[in-house]
C-alpha positions as CSV (number, residue, x, y, z in Angstrom):
1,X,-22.0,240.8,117.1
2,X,-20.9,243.7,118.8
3,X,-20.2,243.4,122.9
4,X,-19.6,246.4,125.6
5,X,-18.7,245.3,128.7
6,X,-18.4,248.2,131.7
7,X,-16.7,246.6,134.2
8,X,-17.7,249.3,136.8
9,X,-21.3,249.3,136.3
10,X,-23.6,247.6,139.0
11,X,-25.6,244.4,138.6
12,X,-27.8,241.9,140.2
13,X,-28.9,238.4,139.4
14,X,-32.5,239.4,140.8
15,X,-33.8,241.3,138.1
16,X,-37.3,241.9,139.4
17,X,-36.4,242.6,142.9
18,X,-35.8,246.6,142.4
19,X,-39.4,246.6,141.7
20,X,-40.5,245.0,144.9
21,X,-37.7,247.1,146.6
22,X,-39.2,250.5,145.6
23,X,-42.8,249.4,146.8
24,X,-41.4,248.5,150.2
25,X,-39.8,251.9,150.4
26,X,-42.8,253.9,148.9
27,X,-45.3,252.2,151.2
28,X,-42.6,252.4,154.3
29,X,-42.7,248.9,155.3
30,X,-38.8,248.4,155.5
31,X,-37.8,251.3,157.4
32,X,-40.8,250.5,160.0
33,X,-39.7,247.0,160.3
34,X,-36.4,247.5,161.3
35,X,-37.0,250.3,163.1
36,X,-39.7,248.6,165.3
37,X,-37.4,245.4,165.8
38,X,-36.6,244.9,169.4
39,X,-32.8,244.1,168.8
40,X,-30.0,246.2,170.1
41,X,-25.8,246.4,169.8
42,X,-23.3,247.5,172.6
43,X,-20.9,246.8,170.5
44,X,-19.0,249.4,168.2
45,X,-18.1,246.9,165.4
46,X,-21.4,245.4,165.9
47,X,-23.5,245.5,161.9
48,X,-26.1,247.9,162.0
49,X,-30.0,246.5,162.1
50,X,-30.6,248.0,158.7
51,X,-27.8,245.7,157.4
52,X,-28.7,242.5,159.1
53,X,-32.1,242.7,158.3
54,X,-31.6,243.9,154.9
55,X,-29.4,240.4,154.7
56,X,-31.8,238.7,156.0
57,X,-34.9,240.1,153.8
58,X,-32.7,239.5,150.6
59,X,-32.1,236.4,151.5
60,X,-35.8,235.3,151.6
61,X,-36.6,236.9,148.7
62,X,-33.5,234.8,147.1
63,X,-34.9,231.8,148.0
64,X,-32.5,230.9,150.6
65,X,-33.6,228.1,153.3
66,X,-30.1,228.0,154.7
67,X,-27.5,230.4,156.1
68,X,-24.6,229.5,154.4
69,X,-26.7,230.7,151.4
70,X,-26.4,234.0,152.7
71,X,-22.9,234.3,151.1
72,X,-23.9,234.3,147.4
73,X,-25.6,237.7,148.3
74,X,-22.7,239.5,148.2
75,X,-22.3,240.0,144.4
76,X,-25.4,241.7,144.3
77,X,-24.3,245.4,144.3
78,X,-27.9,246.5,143.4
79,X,-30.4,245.7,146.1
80,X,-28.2,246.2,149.0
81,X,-27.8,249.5,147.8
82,X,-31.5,250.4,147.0
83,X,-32.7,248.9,150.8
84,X,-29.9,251.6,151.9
85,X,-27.5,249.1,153.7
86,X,-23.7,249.7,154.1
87,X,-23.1,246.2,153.4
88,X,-23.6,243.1,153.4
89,X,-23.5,240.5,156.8
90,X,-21.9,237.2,156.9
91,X,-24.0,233.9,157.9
92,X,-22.4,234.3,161.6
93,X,-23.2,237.5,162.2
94,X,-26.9,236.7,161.0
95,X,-27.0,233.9,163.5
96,X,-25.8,236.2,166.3
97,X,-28.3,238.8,165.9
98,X,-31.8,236.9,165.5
99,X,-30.4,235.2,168.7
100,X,-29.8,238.4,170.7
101,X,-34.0,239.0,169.7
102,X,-36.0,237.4,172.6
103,X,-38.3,235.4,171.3
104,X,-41.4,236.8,172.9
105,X,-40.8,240.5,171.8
106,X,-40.0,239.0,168.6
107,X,-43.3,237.2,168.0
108,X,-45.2,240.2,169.1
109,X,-43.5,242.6,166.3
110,X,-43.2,240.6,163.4
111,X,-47.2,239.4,164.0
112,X,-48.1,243.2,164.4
113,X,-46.6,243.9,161.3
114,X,-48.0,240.5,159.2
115,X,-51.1,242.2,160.6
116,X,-50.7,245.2,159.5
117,X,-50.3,244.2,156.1
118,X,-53.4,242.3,156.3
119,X,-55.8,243.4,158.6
120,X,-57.7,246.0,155.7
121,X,-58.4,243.2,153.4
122,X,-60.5,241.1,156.5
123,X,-63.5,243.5,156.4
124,X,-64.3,241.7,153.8
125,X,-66.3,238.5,153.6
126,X,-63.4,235.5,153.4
127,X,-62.2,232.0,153.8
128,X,-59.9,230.7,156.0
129,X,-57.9,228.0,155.6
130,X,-55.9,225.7,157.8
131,X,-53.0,223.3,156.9
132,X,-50.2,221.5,158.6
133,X,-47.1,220.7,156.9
134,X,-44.2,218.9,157.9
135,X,-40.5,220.0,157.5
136,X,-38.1,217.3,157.9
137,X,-34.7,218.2,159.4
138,X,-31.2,217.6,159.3
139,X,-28.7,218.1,161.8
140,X,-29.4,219.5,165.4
141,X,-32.4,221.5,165.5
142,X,-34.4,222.8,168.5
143,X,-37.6,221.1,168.4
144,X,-36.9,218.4,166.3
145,X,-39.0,215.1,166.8
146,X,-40.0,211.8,165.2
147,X,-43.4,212.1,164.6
148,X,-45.8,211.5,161.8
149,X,-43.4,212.2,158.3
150,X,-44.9,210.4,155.6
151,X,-41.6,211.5,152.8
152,X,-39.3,210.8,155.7
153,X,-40.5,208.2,158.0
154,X,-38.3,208.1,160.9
155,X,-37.0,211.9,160.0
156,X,-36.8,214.1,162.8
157,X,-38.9,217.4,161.7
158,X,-40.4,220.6,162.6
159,X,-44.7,221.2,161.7
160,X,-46.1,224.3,160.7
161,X,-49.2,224.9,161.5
162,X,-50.6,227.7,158.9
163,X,-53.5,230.0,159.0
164,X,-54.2,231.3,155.4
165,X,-56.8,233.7,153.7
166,X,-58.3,231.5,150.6
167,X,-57.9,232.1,147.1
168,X,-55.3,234.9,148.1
169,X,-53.0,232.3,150.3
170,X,-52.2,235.0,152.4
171,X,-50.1,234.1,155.3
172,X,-52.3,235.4,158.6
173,X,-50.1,233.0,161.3
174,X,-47.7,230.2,161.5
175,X,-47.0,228.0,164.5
176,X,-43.8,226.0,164.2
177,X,-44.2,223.0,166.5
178,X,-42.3,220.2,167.2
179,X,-42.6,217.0,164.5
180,X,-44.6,215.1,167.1
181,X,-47.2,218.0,167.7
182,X,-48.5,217.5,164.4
183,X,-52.3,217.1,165.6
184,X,-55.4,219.8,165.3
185,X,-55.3,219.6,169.3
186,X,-52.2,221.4,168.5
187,X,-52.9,223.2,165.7
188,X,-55.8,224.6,167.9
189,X,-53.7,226.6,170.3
190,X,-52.7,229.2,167.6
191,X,-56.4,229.2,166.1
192,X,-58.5,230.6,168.6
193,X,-56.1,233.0,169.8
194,X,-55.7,234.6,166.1
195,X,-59.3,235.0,165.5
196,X,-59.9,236.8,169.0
197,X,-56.7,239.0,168.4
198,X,-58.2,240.0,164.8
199,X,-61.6,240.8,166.5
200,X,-65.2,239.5,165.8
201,X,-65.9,241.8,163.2
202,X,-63.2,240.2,161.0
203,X,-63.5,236.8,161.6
204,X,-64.0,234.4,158.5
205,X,-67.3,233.6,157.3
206,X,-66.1,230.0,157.2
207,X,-62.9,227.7,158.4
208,X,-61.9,224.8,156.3
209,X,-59.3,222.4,157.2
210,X,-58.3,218.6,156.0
211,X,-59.7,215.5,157.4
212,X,-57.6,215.7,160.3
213,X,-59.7,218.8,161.5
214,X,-62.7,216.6,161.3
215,X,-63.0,215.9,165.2
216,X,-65.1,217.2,168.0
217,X,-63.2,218.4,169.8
218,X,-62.6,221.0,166.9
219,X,-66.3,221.1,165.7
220,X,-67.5,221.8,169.1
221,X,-65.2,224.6,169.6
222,X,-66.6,226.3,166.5
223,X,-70.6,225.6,167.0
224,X,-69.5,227.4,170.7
225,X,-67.9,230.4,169.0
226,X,-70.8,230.8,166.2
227,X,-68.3,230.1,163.5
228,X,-69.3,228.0,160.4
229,X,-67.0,225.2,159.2
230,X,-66.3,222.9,156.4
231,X,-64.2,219.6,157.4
232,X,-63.4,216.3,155.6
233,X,-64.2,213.6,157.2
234,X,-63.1,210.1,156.6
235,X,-65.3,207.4,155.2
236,X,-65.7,205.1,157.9
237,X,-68.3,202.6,158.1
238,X,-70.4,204.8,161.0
239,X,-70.1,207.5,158.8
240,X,-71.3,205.8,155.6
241,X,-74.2,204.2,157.6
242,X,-75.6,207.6,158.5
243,X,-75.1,208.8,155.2
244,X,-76.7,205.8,153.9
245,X,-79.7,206.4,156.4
246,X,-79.9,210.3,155.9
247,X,-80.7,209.7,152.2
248,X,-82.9,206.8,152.6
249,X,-85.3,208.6,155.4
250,X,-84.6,211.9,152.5
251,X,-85.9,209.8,149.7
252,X,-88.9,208.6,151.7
253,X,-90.0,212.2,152.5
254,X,-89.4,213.0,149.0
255,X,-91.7,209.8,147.7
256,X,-94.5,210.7,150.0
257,X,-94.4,214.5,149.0
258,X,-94.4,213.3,145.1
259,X,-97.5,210.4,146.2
260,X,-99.6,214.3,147.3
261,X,-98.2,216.2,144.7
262,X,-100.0,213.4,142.2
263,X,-103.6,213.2,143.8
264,X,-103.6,216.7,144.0
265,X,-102.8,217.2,139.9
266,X,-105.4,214.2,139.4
267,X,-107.9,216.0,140.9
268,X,-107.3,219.4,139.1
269,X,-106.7,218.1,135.9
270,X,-102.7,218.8,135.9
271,X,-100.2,216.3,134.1
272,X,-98.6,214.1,137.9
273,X,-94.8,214.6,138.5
274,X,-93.0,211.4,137.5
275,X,-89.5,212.1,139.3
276,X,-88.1,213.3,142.7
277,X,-84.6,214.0,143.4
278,X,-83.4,213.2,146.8
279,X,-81.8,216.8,148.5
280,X,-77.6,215.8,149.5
281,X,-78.1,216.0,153.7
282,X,-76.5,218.8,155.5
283,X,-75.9,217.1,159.0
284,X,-73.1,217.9,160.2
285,X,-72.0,214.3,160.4
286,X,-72.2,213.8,156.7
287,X,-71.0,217.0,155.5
288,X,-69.2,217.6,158.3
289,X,-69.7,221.4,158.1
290,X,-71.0,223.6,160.6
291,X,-73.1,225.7,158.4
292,X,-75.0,226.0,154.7
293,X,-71.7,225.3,153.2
């Protein structure tokens, strides 16, 4: 076995991230994001936004989830180089910058950009799916609460409330809430203002969410806007004695339609149906959907 090694040659442990890199560039995305974001420097040995972004995008893409993972990007000397940074940041200077970003004017460019990236695909008939998942934390964390943390019980922890294009999983919004604001009365304040901000002629055909979404309060809100729905519900005994009822008055109908169907076919000489299948009800408080879903 024969081995060259060219100790001034660059490399990266991320392989397949050039790839990526070069479709960001080509399509613009990169440059427009940092050039849109509302953080500025008065500083002279301040990074530039280009770096600190580029650190933090890389760092995503890495799979980081904490800051002092930033570090182990420096012996990349590819990517860097390829998003055009100078260098790159530490974890502190990270920190420092997304804190200089106020938080309103950062909410308002990062969704204008998620929607720009996704906005062509909603003329398009689609699904949307909501979901709640809780984060627990460690440590001292804005936001942090004891709340409902089933891996973690008694965990302080964040919820994310997500808004997601089925099939695709495409990422439309994301409310971070407190661990105690876990609830679809909370989940509810980013809905409704993401479907009015993407317009009526892009809504879903259809919202699906757990069993937790299975309220009224929820299902009113959607028979009031016109938009169809598709909820869990949980098997309580209320709901299993209207299920049980639904199919039993269903059933009758069906027998009596069956009991003419078979003095009819006596009288013109055709062979009687001998079975009838009872139809599953669609009320919505069996199905719990808001539509022919």
């Amino acid at each position: 076995m024969h081995v060259e090694w060219d100790s001034s040659g660059h490399v990266t442990p991320l392989g397949q991230l050039p790839f990526f890199i070069e479709y960001l560039k080509q399509a613009g995305l990169f440059a427009g994001w940092v050039a849109d974001c509302p953080l500025t420097f008065s500083s002279p040995n301040a990074p530039s936004k280009r770096d600190l972004l580029g650190t933090v995008l890389l760092s995503v893409l890495s799979g980081h989830y904490r800051y002092a993972h930033i570090t182990t990007l420096r012996c990349d000397a590819v990517n860097p180089r390829l998003l055009g940074m100078k260098k790159v940041v530490s974890e502190d200077a990270v920190r420092r910058g997304l804190a200089k970003i106020d938080e309103a004017a950062g909410l308002a460019w990062l969704q204008t950009h998620l929607d720009y990236c996704s906005s062509p695909l909603l003329s398009e008939p689609w699904v949307l799916d909501i979901d709640s998942t809780i984060k627990p934390l460690y440590g001292h964390q804005e936001g942090a609460m004891v709340g409902y943390n089933p891996h973690k019980p008694g965990r302080p922890s964040h919820c994310y409330h997500t808004y997601l294009m089925a099939n695709l999983r495409l990422v439309l919004g994301v409310d971070v809430q407190p661990g105690n604001e876990h609830t679809p009365k909370h989940g509810q304040a980013g809905l409704w203002p993401l479907l009015h901000r993407l317009g009526r002629s892009r809504w879903p055909a259809l919202v699906r969410g757990d069993v937790a979404w299975g309220v009224e309060p929820v299902m009113s809100r959607a028979e009031r806007e016109g938009l169809a729905y598709l909820f869990r519900l949980r098997m309580t005994a209320n709901v299993r004695r209207a299920v049980t009822r639904m199919m039993a008055e269903r059933l009758d109908g069906c027998r009596a339609r069956l009991a003419g169907q078979s003095d009819n076919a006596a009288v013109g000489g055709l062979e009687p149906a001998t079975s009838c299948r009872a139809a599953a009800p669609q009320a919505r408080s069996a199905a719990g959907a808001g539509g022919p879903y």
